[in-house]
N, C-alpha and C positions, 0 to 999 in steps of 0.2 A: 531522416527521410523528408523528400519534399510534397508538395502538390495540395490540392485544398483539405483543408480537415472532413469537410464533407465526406470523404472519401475515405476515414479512418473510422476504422471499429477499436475501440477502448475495452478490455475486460476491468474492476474494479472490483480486487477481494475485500471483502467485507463491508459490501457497499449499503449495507443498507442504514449506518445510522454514523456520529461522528464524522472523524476525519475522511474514510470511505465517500458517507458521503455529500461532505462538501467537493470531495475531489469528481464524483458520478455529475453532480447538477453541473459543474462549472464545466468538466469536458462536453457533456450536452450543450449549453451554452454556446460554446466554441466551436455548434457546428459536429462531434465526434457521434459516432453511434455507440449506446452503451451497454453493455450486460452490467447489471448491478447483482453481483453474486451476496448470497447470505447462508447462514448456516442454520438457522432458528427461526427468527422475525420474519414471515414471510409477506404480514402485513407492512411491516416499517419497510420491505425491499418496495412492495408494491407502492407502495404509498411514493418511493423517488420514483418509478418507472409511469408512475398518473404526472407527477409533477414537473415530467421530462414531458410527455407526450403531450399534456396539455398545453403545452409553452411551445409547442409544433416540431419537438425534437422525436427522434428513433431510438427507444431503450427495452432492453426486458430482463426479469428474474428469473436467476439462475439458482437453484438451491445444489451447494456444494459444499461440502467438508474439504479444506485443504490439506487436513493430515492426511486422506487419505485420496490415493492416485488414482482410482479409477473416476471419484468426480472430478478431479480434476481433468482428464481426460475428457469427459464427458463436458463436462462445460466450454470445454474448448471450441467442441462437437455443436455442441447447442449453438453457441454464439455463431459460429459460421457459418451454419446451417440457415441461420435465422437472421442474420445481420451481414453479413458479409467477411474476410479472410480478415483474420485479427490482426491490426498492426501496432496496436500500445496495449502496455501489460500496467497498470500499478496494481506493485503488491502490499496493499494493505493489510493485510488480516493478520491480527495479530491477538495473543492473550497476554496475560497477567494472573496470578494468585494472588491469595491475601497476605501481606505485606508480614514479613517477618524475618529471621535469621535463619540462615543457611541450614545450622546443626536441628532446626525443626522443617525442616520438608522433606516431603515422601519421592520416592522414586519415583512415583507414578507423576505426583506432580511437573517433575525436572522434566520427566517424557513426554507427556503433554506440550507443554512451552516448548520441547522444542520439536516435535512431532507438528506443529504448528507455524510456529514463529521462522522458522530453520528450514525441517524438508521440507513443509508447503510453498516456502517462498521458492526454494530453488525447482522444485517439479514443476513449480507454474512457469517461471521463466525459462525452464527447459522446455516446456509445449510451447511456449514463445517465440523461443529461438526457432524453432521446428519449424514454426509457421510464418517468420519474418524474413528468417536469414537468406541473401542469396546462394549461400551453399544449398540451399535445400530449395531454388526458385521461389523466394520470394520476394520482397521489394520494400523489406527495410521496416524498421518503425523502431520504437522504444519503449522500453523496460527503467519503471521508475520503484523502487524497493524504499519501503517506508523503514527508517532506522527510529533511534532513540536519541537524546542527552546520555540516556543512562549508559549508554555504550561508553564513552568519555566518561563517566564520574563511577558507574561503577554501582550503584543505586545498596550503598550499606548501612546493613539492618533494613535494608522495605522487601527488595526483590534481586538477592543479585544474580539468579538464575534467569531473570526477563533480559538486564543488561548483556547477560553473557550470550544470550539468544541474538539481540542485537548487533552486539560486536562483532558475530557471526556477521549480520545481513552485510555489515561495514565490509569486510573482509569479502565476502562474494560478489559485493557490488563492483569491486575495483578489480577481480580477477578477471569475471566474465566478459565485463566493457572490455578488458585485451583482449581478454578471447575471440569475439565477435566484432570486433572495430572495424576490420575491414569487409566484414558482410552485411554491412545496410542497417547495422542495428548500435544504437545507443544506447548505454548503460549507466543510472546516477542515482542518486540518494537523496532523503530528504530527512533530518534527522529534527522531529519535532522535538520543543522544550515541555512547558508545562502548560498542556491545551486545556480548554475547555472544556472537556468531552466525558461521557459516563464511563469510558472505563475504568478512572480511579473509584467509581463506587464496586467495582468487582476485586480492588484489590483491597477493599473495607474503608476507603478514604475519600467518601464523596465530598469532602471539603479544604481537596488539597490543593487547588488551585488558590483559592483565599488564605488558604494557612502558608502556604510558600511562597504567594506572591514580592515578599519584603527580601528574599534572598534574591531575585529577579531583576535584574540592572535597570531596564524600564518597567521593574514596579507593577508586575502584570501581568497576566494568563494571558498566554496568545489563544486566537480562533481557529477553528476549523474551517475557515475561510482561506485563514493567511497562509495555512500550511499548504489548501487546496492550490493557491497563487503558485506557490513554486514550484509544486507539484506540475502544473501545466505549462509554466513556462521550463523548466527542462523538457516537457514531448514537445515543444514548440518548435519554427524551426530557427527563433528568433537565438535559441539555444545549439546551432545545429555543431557548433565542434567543442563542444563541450560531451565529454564523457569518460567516467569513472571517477566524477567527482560527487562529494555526499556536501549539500547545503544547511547548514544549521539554523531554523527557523525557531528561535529558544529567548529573545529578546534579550540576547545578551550573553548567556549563560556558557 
């Protein structure tokens, strides 16, 4: 899609902390209007939508579960409502368990991961597509689905039910983008390495950035900055025919 970003409304799942949101400040930044969705923290969401507003940008929080459709639905609702016809989706929100072998996890947990990672992703880019695509009178925008490393390696012995979650976004990212190619809408990926960011202390490993850094070709955790980068330069239109491909921001890896 073209025309000024002022003009674009941004939704960001999981926007309230990590890579979310580096990716909420920096599309504010750029001019985007933003819902910063969250599912808990409704301080941490508020705290990016002051830190938007005060820096003279247009953002608000949305409290949404993405396992489940009807807030998803309703956020869509909200942000429209309140910002304007949604035309970039990133789907961040994502989980993790605590890190172990496959023969110890519960069902419950494998449905979760992917009641989240999985149908969430794809019901949000489904209200997306509904509201972007010119089949359906809209005027275009893009859809950016946060992947993994672990999709590529496979993550064994920590979490391979996250990677297989993943593998999944890989696979829909590259379907959809055909799908939609020729109704206004771009579809790509961003597949972080080893970030910075507190969800490894959910999966029992708040030190796995520095303990893995040495397996890491440049020697190093990437930021939730740098992910944000490519993040925005795919909705960009400096990106404009590029679609259904997944970026690896993993330094190396």
């Amino acid at each position: 899609m073209t025309g000024s970003s002022g003009d674009r409304v941004a939704i960001v799942t999981g926007g309230s902390r990590g890579i979310g949101r580096a990716c909420a400040l920096m599309a504010a930044s750029r001019g985007y209007k933003v819902c910063v969705n969250y599912i808990n923290n409704e301080d941490a969401a508020n705290k990016v939508v002051a830190e938007i507003c005060d820096a003279g940008g247009n953002a608000i929080a949305v409290k949404g579960d993405v396992a489940i459709e009807t807030d998803i639905i309703d956020m869509f609702a909200q942000t429209t409502s309140q910002l304007g016809p949604v035309t970039d989706l990133i789907n961040n929100a994502g989980i993790l368990d605590q890190e172990g072998r496959l023969d110890g996890f519960s069902a419950e947990r494998i449905a979760r991961i992917i009641a989240v990672n999985v149908t969430g992703s794809i019901l949000c880019a489904r209200e997306a597509v509904k509201a972007m695509s010119t089949r359906h009178g809209g005027k275009g925008g893009t859809i950016v689905n946060l992947s993994s490393v672990a999709a590529s390696m496979g993550a064994p012995g920590v979490y391979v039910d996250y990677a297989a979650s993943k593998g999944a976004i890989d696979t829909f990212t590259l379907g959809l983008a055909r799908e939609v190619a020729n109704e206004g809408i771009r579809v790509n990926g961003v597949r972080p390495g080893i970030i910075d960011t507190d969800i490894h202390g959910s999966g029992g490993s708040p030190d796995r950035v520095e303990a893995m850094k040495h397996v890491i070709p440049m020697q190093r955790g990437g930021s939730s900055m740098e992910v944000a980068e490519a993040v925005l330069w795919l909705m960009s239109d400096e990106a404009g025919y590029i679609t259904g491909t997944t970026i690896d921001v993993s330094g190396g890896r």
